[in-house]
KOLBA-906023 format. One record per residue: x, y, z of N, C-alpha, C in turn; chain; residue in one letter. Coordinates in steps of 0.001 Angstrom, whole numbers, padded with zeros to 6 digits. Atoms other than C-alpha are relative to their C-alpha. Layout:
<recs>
REC        nX        nY        nZ       caX       caY       caZ        cX        cY        cZ   kolti   lumza
REC         X         Y         Z         X         Y         Z         X         Y         Z       A       A
...
</recs>
This chain:
<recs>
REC        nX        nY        nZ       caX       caY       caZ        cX        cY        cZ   kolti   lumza
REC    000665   -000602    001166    032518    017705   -018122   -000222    001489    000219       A       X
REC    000231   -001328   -000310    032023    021389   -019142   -001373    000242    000773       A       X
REC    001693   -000664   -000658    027955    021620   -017936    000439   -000892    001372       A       X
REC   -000270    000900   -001723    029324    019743   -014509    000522    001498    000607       A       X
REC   -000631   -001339   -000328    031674    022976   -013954   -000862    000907   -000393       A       X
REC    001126   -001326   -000417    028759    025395   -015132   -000205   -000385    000716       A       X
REC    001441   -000077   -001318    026768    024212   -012553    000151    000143    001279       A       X
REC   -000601   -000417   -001647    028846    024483   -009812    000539    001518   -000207       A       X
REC   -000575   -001024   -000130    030530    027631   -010879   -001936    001159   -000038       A       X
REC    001346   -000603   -000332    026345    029180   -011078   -000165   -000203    001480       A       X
REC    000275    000132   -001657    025696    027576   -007574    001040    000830    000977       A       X
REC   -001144   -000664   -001253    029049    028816   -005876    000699    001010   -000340       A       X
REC   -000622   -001396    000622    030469    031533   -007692   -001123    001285   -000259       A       X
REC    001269   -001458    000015    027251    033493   -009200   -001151   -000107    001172       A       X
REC    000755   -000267   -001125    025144    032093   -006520   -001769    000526   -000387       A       X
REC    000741   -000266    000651    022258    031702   -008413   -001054   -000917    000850       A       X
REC    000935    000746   -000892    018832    030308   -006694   -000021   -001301   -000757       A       X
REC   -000220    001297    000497    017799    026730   -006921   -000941   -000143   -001179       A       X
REC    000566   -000579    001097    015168    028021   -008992    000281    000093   -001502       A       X
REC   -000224   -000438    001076    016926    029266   -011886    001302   -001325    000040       A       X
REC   -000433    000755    000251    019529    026269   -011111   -000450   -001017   -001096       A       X
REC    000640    001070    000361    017335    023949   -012328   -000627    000545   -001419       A       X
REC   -000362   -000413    000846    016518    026050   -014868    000650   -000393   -001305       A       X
REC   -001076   -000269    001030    019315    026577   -016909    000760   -001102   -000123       A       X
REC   -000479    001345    001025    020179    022886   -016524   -000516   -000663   -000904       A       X
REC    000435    000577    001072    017900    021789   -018366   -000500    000598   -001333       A       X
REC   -000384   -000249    001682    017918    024037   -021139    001325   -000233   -000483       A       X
REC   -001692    000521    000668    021827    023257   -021341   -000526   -001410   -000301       A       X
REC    000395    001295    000095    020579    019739   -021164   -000964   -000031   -001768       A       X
REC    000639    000016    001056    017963    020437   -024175    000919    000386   -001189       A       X
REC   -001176   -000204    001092    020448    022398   -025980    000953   -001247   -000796       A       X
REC   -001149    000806    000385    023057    019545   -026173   -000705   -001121   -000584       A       X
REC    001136    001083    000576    019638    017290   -026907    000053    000221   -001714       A       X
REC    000000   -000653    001198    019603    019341   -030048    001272   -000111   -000769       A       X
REC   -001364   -000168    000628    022757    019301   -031119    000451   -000991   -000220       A       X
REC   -000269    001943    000225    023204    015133   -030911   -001123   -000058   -001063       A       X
REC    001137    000270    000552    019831    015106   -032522    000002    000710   -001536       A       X
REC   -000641   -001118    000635    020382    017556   -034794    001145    000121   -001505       A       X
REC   -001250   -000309    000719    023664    017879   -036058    000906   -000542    000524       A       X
REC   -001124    001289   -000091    025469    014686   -034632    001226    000444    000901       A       X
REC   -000841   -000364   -000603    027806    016712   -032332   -000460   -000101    001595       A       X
REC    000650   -000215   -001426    028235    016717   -028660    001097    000792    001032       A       X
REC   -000720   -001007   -000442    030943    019201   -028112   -000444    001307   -000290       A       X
REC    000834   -001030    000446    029998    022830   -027724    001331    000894   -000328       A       X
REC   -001360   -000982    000530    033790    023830   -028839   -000242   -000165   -002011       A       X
REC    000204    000260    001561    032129    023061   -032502   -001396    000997   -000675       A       X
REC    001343   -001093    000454    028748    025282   -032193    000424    001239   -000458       A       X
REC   -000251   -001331    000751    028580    028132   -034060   -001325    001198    000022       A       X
REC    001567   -000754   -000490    026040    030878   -034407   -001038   -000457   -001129       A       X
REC    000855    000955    000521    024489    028956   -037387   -001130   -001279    000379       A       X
REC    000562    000436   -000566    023931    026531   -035477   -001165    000531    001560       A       X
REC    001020   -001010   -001217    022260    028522   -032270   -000922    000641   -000732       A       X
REC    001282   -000592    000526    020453    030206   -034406   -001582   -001061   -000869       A       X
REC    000961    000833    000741    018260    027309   -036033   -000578   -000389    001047       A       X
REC    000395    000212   -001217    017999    026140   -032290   -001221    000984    000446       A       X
REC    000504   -001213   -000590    016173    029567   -031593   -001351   -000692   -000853       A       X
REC    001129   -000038    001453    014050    029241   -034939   -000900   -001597    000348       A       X
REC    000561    001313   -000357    013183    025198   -033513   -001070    000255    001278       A       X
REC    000755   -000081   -001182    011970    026420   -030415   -000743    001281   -000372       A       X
REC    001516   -000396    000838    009888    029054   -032412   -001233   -000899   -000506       A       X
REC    000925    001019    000711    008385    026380   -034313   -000822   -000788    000638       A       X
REC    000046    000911   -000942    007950    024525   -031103   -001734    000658    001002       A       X
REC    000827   -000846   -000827    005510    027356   -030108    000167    000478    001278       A       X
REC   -000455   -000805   -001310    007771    028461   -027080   -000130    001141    000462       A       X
REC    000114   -001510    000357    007240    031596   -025662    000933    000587    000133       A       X
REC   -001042   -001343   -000012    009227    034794   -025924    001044   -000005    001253       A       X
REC   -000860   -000415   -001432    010220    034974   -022445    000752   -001218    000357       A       X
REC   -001169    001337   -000398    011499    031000   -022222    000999    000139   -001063       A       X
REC   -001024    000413    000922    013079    031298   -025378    001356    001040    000120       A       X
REC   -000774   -001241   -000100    014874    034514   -024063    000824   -000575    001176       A       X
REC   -001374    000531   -000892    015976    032829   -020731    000770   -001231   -000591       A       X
REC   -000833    000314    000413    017168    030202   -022661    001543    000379   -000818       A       X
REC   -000659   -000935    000506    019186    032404   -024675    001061    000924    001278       A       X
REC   -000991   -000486   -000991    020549    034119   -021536    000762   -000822    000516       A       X
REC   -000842    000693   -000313    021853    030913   -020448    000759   -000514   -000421       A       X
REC   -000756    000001    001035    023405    030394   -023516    001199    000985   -000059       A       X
REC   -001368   -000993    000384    025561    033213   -023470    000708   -000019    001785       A       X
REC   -000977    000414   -001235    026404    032731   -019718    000761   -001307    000159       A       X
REC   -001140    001498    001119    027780    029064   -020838    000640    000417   -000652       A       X
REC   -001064    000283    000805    029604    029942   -023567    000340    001649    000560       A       X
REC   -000587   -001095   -000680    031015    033396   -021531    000991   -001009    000688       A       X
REC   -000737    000831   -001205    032026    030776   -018740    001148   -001071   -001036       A       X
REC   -001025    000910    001053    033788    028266   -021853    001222    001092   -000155       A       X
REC   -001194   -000718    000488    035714    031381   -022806    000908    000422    001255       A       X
REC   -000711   -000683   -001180    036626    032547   -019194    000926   -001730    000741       A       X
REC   -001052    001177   -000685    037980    028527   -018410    000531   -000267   -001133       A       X
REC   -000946    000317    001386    039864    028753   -022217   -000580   -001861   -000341       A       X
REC    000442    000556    000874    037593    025987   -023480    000155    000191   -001134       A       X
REC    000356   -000591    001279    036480    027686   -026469    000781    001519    000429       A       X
REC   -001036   -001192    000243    038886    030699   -028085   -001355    001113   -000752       A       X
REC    000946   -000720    000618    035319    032166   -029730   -001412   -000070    000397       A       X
REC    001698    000201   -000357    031857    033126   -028434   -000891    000038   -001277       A       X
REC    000998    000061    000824    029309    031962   -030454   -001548    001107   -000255       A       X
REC    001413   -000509   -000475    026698    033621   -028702   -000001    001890    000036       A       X
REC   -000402   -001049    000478    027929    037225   -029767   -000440    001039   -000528       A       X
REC    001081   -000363    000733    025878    038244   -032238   -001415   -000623    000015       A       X
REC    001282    000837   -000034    022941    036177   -031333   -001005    001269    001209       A       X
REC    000987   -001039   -000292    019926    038688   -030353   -001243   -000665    000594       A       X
REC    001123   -000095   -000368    016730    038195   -027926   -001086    000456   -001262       A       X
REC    001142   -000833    000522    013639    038582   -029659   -001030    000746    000935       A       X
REC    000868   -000968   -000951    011319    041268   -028352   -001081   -000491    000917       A       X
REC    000929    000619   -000613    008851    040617   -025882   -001300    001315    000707       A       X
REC    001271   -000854   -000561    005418    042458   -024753    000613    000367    001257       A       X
REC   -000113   -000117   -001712    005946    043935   -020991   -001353   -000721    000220       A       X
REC    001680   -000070   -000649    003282    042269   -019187   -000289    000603    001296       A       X
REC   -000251   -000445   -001701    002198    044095   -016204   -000958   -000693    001090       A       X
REC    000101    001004   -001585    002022    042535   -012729   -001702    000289    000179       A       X
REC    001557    000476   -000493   -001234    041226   -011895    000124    000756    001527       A       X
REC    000448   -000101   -001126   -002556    042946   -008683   -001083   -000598    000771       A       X
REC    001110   -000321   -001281   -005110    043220   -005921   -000753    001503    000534       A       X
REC    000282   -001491   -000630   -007091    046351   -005211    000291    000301    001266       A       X
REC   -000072   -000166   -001522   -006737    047675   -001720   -001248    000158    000494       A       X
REC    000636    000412   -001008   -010234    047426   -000786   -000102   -001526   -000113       A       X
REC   -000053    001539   -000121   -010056    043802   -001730    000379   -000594    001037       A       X
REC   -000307    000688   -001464   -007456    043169    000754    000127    000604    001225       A       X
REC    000666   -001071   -001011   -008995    045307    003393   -000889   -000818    000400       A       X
REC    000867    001067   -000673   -011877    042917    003139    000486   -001635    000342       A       X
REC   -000623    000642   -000615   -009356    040099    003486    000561   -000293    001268       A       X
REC   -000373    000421   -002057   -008236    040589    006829   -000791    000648    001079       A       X
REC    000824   -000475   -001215   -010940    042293    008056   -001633   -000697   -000050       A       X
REC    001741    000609   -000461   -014294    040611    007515    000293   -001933   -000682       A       X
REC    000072    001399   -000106   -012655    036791    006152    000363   -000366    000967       A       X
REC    000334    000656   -001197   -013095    034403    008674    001391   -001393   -000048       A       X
REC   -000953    000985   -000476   -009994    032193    009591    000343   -001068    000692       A       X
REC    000042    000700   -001251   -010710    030525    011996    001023    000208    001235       A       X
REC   -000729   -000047   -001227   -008950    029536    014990    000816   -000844    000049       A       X
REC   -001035    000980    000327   -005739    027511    016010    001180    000398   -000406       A       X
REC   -001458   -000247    000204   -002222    027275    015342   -000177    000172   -001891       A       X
REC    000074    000499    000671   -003346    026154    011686   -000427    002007   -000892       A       X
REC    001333   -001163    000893   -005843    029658    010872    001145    000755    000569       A       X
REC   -000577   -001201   -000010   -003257    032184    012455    001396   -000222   -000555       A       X
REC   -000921   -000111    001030   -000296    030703    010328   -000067    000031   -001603       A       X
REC    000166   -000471    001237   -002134    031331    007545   -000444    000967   -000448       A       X
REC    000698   -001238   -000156   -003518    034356    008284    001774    000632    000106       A       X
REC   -001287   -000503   -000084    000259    035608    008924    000996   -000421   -001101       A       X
REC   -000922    000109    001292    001637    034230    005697   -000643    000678   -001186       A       X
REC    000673   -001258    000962   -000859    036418    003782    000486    001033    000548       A       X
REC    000070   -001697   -000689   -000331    039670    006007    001457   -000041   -000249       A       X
REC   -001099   -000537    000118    003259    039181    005684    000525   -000150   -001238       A       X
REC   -000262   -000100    001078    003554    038722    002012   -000458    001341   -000118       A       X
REC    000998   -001822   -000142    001133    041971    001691    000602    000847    000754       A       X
REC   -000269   -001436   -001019    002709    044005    004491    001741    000067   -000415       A       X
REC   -001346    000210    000600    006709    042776    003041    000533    000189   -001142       A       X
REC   -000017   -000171    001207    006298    042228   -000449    001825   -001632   -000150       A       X
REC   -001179    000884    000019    008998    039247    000260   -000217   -001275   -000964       A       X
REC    000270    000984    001071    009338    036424   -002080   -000624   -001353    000769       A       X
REC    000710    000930   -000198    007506    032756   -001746    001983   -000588    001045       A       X
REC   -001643    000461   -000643    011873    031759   -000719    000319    000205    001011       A       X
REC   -000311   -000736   -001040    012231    034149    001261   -000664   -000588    001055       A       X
REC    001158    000521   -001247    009068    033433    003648   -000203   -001096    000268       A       X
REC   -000451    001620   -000589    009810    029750    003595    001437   -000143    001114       A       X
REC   -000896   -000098   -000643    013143    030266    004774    000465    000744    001439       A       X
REC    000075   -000975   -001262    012421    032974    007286    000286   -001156    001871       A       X
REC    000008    000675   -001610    013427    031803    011036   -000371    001433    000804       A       X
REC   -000044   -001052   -000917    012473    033490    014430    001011    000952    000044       A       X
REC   -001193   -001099   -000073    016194    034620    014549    000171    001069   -000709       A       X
REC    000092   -001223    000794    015570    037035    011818   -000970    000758    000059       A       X
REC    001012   -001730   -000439    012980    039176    013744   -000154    000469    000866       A       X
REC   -000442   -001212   -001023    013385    041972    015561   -001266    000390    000313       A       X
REC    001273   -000541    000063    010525    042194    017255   -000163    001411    001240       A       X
REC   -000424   -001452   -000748    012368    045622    019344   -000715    000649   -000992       A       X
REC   -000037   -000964    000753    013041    047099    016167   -001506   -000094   -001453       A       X
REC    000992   -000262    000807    009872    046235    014233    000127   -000690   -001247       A       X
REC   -000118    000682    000937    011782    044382    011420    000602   -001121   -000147       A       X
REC   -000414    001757    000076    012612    040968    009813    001626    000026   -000974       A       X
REC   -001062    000399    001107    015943    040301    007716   -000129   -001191   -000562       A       X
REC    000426    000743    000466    015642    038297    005013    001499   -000498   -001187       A       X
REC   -001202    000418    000714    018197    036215    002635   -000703   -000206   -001199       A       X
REC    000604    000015    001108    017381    037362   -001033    000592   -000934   -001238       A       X
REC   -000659    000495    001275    018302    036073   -004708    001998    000180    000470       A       X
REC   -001904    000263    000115    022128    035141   -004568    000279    000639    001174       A       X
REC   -000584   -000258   -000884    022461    035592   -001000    000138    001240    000289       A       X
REC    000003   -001787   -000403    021859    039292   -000577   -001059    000190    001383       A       X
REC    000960   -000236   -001408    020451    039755    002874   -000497    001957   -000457       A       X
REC    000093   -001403   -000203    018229    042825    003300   -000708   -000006    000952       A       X
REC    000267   -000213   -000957    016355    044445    006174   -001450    000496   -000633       A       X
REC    001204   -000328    000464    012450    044843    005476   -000625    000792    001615       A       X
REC    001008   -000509   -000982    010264    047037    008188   -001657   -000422   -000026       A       X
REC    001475    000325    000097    006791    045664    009601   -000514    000410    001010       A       X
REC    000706   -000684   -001172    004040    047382    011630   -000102   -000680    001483       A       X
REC   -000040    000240   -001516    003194    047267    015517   -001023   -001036   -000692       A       X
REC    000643    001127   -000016    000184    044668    014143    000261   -001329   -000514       A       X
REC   -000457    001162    000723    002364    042326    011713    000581   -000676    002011       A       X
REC   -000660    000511   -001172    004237    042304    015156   -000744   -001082    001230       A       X
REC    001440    000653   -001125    001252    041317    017581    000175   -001477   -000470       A       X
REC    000498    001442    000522    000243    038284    015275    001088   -001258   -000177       A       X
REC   -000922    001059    000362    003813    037059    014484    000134   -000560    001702       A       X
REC   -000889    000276   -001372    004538    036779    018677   -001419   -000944    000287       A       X
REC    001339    001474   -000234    000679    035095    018798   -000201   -001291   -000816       A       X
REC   -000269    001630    000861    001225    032634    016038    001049   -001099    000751       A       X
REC   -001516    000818   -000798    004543    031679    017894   -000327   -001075    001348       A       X
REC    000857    000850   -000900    002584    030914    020883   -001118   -001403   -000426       A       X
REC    001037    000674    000463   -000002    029105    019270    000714   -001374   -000327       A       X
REC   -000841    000871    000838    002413    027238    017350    000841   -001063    001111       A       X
REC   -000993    000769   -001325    004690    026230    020704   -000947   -000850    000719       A       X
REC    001235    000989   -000711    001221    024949    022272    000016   -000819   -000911       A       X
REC    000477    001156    000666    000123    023027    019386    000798   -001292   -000073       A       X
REC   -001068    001131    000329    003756    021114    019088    000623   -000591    001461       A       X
REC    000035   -000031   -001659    003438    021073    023097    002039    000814    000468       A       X
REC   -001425   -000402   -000211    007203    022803    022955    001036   -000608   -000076       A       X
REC   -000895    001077    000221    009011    020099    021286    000381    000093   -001229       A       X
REC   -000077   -000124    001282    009432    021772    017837    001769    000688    000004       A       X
REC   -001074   -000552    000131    013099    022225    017340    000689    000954   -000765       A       X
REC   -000399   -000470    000786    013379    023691    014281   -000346    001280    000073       A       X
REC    000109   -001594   -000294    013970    027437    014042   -001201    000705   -001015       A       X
REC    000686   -000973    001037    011744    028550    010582   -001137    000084    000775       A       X
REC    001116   -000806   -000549    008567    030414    011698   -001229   -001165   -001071       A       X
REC    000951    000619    000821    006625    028629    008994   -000141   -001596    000243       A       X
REC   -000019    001415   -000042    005748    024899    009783   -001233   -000820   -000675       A       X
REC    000881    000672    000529    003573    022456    008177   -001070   -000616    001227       A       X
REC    001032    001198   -000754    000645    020146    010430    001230   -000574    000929       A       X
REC   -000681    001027   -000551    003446    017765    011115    001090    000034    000321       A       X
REC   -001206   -000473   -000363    006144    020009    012158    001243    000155   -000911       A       X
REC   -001432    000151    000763    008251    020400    009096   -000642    001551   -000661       A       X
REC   -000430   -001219    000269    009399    023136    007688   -001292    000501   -001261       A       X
REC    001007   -000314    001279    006658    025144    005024    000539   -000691   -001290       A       X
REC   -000450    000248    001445    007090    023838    001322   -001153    000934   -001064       A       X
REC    000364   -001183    000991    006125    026039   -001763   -001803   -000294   -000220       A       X
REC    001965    000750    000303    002737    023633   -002326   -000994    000302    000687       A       X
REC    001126   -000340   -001123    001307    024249    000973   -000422    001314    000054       A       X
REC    000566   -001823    000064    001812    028246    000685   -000534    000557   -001301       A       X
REC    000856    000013    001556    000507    027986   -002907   -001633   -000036    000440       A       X
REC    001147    000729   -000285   -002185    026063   -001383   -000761    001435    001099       A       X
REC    000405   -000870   -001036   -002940    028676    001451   -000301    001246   -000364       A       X
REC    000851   -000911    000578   -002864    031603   -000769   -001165    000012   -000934       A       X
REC    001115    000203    000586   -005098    030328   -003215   -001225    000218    000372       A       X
REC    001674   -000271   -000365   -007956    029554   -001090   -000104    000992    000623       A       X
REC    000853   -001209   -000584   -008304    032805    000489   -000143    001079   -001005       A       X
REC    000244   -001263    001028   -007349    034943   -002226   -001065   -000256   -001091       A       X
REC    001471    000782    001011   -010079    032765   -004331   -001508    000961    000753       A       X
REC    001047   -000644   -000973   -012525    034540   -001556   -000112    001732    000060       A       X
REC    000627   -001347   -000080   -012255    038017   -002275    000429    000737   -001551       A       X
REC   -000092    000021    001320   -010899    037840   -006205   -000512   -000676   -001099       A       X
REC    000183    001258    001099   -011753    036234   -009422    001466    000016   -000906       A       X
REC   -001097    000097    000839   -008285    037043   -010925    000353   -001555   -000248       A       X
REC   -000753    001550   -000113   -006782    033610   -012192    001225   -000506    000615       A       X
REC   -001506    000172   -000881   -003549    033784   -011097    000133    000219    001427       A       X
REC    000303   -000749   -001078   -003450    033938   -007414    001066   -000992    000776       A       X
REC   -001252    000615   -000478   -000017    033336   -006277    000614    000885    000742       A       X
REC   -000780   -000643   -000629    002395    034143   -003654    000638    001785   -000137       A       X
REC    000004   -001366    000703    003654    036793   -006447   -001002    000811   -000195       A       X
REC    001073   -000873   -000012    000622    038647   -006769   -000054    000250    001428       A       X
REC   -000277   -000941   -001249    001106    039919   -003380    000822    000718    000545       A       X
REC   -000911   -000872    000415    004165    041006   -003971   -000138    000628   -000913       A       X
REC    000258   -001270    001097    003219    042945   -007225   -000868    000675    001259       A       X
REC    001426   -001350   -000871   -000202    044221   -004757    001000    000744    001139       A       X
REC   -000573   -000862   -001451    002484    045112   -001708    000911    001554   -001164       A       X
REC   -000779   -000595    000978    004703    047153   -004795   -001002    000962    000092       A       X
REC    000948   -001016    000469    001754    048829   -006396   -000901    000676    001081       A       X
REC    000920   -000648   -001367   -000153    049738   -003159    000838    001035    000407       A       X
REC   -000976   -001057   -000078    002913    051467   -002136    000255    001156   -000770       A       X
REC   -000376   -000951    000487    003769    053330   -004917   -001427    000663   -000605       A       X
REC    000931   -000624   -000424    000165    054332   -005281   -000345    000887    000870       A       X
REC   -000227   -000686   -001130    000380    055702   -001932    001298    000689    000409       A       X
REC   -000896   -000994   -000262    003249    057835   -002398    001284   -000127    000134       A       X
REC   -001298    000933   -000429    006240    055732   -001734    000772   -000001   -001308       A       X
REC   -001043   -000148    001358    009508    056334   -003708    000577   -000853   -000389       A       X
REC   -000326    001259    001341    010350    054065   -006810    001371   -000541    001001       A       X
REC   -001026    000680   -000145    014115    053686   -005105   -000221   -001139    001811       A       X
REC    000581    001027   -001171    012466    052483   -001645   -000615   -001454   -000252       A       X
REC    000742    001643    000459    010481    050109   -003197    000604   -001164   -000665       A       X
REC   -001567    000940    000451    013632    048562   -005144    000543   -000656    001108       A       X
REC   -001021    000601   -001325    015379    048348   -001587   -000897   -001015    000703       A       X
REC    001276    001362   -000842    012068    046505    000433   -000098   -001011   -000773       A       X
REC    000259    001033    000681    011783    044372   -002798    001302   -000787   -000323       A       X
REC   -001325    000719    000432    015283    043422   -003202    000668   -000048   -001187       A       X
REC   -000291    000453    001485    015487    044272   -007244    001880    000777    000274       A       X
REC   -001661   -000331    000200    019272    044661   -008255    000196    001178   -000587       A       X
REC    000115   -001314    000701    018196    047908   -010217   -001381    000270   -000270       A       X
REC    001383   -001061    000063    015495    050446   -010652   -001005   -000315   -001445       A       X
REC    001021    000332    001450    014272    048849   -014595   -000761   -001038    001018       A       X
REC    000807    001046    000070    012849    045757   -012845   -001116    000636    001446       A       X
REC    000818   -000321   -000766    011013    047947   -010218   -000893    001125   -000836       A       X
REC    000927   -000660    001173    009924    050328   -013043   -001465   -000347   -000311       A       X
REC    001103    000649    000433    007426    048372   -014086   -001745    000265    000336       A       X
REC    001049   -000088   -001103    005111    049098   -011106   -000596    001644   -000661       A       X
REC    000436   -000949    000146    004552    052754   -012558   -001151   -000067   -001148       A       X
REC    001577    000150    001213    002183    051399   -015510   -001262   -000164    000855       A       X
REC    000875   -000164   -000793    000138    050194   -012738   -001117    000859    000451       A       X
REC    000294   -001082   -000261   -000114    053723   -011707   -000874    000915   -000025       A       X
REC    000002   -001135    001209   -001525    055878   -014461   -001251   -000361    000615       A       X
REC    001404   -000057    000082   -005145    054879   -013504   -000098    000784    001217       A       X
REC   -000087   -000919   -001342   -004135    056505   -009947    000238    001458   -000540       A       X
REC   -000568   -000960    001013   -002383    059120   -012146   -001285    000700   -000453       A       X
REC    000914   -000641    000730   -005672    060226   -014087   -000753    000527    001251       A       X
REC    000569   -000459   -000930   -007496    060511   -010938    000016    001199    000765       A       X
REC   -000328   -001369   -000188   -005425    063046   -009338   -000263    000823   -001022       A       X
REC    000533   -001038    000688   -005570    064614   -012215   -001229    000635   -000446       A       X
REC    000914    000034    000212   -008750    064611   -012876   -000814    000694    001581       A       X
REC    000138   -000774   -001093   -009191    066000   -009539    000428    001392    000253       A       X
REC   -000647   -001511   -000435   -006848    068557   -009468    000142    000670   -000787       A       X
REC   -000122   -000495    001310   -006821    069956   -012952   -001476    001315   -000419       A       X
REC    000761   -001000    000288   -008991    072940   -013341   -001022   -000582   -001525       A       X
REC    000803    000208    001688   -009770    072023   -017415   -000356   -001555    000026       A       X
REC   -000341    001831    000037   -009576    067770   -016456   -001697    000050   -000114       A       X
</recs>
């Protein structure tokens, strides 16, 4: 079937995370729901933009938001791109079919004395248990690396000569991140900690392990940032990502250039690191407001 061949040609050709795999099958999956349901068809060499477009207008009605109904829409036109590039279909449907607009929202932070009083006056305890969770905060914050990334991380990818970790980003793009002489300290004392606790019988290479010797999963580091970042925020959202927006905006607060912060964060271009400069402007008034003779 054609959505059998998307899904392998996304996994092994574009090399798309498992993330957005899962994704975009099941809006192809909803799509084709729609279209049996619908309008009695279950070939997509018969859709048209009539049809896609009522689809759009359903999942308006549906009260979807902007931004799902937009990645749906992107996966729509990467399907029927991929129909035309294996001579399925001789006509893209998806052609004239237009995104609707969407608000920017900007990235939830963290102040910097917030997490100042995070690693310097909360209490962690002790154990293999308190300094691998104390080191999966400091190295989201001191990296800005994704929740993927820092699951996947092994010892073999840190240089603890040269000070930094390599990391394997979105679609397989390795990059090289730099971390201080103290990320360094804690990662070589967690290690220890970690080799005692499993008495030196832990085979597996990732740095991150659960209680029971398995590898981190997304729940537990959900779970781990929550409750501390619950302890020195009331923001609601208090996820992995919000420490990557706070490592972004801290930076470019502090002086650090927009194309650096693209390269440490891994974006594929300078719009999706943009963003971080709205942040800014309240830093922005300050100086000015400082340095401005008439301010």
């Amino acid at each position: 079937m054609a959505t059998d061949k998307f899904k392998r040609y996304l996994e092994y050709e574009r090399r798309y995370s498992t993330h957005t795999l899962k994704a975009y099958q099941k809006d192809i999956e909803q799509f084709f729901s729609f279209l049996k349901d619908v309008y009695a068809i279950e070939s997509a060499k018969l859709v048209n933009q009539a049809i896609i477009r009522s689809w759009i207008i359903s999942l308006k009605e549906e009260s979807i938001s902007t931004r799902t109904i937009n990645r749906k829409i992107s996966c729509l036109k990467t399907f029927f791109s991929f129909l035309i590039k294996e001579s399925e279909i001789s006509n893209n449907p998806m052609l004239k079919i237009l995104s609707p607009k969407t608000s920017k929202k900007l990235p939830t932070f963290i102040e910097e004395e917030k997490m100042e009083i995070l690693f310097d006056e909360v209490d962690f305890g002790e154990g293999f248990e308190a300094a691998r969770d104390r080191l999966i905060l400091d190295i989201f914050y001191s990296t800005g690396i994704r929740l993927s990334e820092l699951i996947n991380l092994k010892s073999e990818n840190i240089d603890f000569k040269k000070f930094q970790i390599k990391v394997l980003g979105k679609r397989n793009k390795e990059r090289i991140i730099p971390f201080s002489k103290g990320i360094n300290n804690l990662i070589l004392n967690y290690i220890t900690l970690k080799n005692n606790y499993f008495n030196n019988k832990i085979t597996d290479s990732y740095l991150f392990l659960s209680k029971s010797g398995k590898k981190a999963y997304p729940k537990l580091i959900y779970r781990v940032v929550n409750k501390y970042l619950s302890k020195i925020t009331t923001l609601k959202k208090l996820s992995p990502h919000v420490l990557r927006h706070t490592f972004a905006t801290h930076m470019l607060n502090n002086g650090a250039d927009l194309n650096a912060i693209k390269e440490l964060l891994g974006h594929s271009n300078l719009s999706a690191t943009q963003i971080y400069t709205h942040n800014s402007i309240d830093k922005l008034k300050k100086v000015y407001k400082h340095a401005h003779p008439r301010a």
